[in-house]
N, C-alpha and C positions, 0 to 999 in steps of 0.2 A: 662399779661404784660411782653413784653421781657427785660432781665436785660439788662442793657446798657452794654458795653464792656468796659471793665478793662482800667483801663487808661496805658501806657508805661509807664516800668520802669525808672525815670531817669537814665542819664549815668553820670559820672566821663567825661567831656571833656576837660582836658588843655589847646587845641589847642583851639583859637576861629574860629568857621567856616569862620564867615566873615573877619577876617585878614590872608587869606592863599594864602597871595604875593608869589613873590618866595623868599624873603629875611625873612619871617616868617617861612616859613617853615626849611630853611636853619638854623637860627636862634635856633628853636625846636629841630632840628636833633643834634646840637652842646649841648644845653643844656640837653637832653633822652639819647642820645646815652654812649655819652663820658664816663660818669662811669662806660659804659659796656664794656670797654676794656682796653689794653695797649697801653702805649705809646711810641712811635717810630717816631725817629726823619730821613730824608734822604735829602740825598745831591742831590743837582743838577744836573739832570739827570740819575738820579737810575729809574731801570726797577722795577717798582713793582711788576709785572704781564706780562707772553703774554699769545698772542692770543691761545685759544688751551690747553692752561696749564686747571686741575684739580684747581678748586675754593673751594679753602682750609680759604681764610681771606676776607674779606670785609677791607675796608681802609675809616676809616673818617678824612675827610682833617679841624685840625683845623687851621693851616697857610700855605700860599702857593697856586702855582699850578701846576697842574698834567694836562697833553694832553694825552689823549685817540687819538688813530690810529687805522686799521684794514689794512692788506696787501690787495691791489686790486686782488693779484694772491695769492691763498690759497698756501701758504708756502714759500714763496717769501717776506720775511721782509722787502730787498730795494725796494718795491711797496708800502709797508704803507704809507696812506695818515690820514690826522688829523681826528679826528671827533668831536670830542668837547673841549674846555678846562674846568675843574672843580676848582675850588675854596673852599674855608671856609663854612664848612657846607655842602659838596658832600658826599655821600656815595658811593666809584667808586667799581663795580661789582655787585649792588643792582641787576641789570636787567637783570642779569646772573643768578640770585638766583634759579631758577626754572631746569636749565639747568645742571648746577653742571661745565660747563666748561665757563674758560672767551672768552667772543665775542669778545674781544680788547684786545690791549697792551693796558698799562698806564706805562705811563714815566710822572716824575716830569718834569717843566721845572723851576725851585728854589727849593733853600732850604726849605724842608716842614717840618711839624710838624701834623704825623697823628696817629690816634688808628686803633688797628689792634682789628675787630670785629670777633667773631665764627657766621660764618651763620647758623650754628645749633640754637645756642643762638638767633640770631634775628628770623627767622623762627619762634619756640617756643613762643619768645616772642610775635610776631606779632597774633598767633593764640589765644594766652592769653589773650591778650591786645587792645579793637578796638580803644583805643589809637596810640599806637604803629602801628598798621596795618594803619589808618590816615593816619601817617603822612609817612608810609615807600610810600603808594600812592601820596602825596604830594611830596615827594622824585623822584621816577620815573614821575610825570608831570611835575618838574622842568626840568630835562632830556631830556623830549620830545621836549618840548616847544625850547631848545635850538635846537636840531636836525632842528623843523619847521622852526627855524626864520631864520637856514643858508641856508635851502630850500627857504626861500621866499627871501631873502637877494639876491641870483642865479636868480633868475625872475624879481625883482626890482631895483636891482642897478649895475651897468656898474663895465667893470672891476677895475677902480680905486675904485669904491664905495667898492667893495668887499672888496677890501685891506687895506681900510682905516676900515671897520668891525670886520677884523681878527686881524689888531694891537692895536684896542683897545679891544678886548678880552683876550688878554696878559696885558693889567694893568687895570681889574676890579675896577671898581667906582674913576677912577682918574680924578679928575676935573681940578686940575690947578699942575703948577709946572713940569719942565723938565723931561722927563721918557726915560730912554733907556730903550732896552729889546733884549734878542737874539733870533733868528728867530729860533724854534723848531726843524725844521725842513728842506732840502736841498731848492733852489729857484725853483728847477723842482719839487720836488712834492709839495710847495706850490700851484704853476703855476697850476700844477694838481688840488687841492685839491679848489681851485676857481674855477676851471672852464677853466681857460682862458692859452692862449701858455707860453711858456717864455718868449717871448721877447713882448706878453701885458703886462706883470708880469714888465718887467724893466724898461715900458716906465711909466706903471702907476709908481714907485717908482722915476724917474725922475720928473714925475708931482707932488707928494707932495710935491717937497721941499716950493713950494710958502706958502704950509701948515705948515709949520716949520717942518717937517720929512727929518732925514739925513740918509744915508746909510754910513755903513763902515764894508764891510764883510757882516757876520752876525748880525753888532748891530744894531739897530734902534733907533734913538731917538726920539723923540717925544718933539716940544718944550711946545708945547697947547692941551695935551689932550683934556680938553671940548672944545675949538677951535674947532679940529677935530672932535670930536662928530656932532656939528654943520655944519661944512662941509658935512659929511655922512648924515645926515639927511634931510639937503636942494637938495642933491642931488637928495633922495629920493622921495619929493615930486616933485623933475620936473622930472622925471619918471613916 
């Protein structure tokens, strides 16, 4: 009679599988990580990192946000166009880990409050830990997932929709209540970085005002965040 097969060892899992939102994961990263570094506070508009530099720190964002960019022309900085904004609970240079150089700049766009990680340390720890290794993979699918959705964002919604997507990625989970914010980055390489010319860039920015969005320079106000969310997304569906 053959012995039956050993049962698996249980594991240690913290993380629960079925709650690996991106705000859980985020969540987990803020609560694992944080004790493994130092803290460091930067002003508004500090260069964390560019593109090219030796990946020496991992940065986890516990307030604030950071825009990642990449130059369109390898060594050409006035070409950097956006690529994501990170937020509370980002680990920015995760997916550089492998490579040892960063693929982006990272500029704050506020005042942050982050820890400065040793990739050595995370590495280590993630081969120690399928803890750890979890949720650093949750980490980079949160990543991704932003990357896809401004992919699919470019196929599904019109130039205003776009615009009205990228300004509320500058106030992460704001639902009601007046919001300014300053544009990152010049209106030509926004213009770039949607898709669309400069002068769709200004008309759509003349079309929100009916949305309660003002322009003055570089600020933005926003009088209806979730308004606006609403708008974007009714768009989307008559697309």
């Amino acid at each position: 009679m053959l012995a039956s097969a050993p049962s698996p060892e249980p594991t240690s899992m913290g993380i629960n599988l079925d709650l690996l939102s991106e705000q859980a994961i985020l969540g987990a990263a803020l609560t694992r990580l944080s004790p493994l570094g130092t803290a460091q506070m930067a002003d508004e508009d500090t260069v964390l990192y560019r593109e090219g530099e030796p990946l020496d720190t991992l940065y986890l964002v516990q307030d604030g946000s950071v825009m990642t960019e990449v130059a369109l022309i390898a060594g050409c900085p006035g070409t950097a166009t956006p690529v994501d904004i990170a937020g509370r609970g980002a680990v920015l240079g995760l997916s550089d880990l492998g490579d040892g150089l960063h693929g982006e700049t990272a500029r704050t766009l506020s005042p942050c409050r982050l820890i400065r990680l040793s990739p050595a340390q995370v590495n280590t720890l993630a081969g120690s830990s399928a803890e750890t290794a979890l949720l650093l993979v949750g980490l980079l699918s949160v990543g991704l997932r932003h990357r896809i959705r401004a992919i699919s964002d470019q196929r599904s919604l019109s130039a205003r929709g776009r615009l009205m997507a990228f300004l509320l990625s500058l106030m992460p989970g704001r639902r009601g209540g007046a919001v300014t914010v300053r544009l990152p980055v010049s209106k030509t390489t926004l213009a770039a970085h949607l898709g669309i010319t400069p002068q769709s860039l200004s008309r759509s920015l003349r079309s929100l005002r009916d949305d309660g969005v003002t322009v003055r320079g570089p600020l933005v106000t926003v009088a209806d965040p979730g308004g606006l969310r609403l708008a974007m997304e009714a768009e989307r569906d008559v697309a």
